[in-house]
Phi, psi and omega in degrees: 000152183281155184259344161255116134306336184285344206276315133342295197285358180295310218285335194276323171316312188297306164318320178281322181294347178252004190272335198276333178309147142292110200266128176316141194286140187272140186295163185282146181278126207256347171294163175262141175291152184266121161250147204259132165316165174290315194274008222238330160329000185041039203272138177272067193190000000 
């Protein structure tokens, strides 16, 4: 038997309260997305 019963239902509060927060708007990301060469796609054809 758990020695917290309780301890589950802490940890799904804790979870919903950090998935439900508003997360501060993030600076823009200055990486570029990686694009694969045309040739380079391993496309089989």
């Amino acid at each position: 038997m758990l020695q917290d019963p309780y301890a589950v239902l802490r940890a799904l509060l804790r979870a919903e309260a950090a998935r439900s927060t508003p997360k501060p708007p993030s600076p823009p990301d200055t990486r570029k997305p990686q694009q694969v060469p045309e040739g380079k796609r391993g496309d089989r054809g």
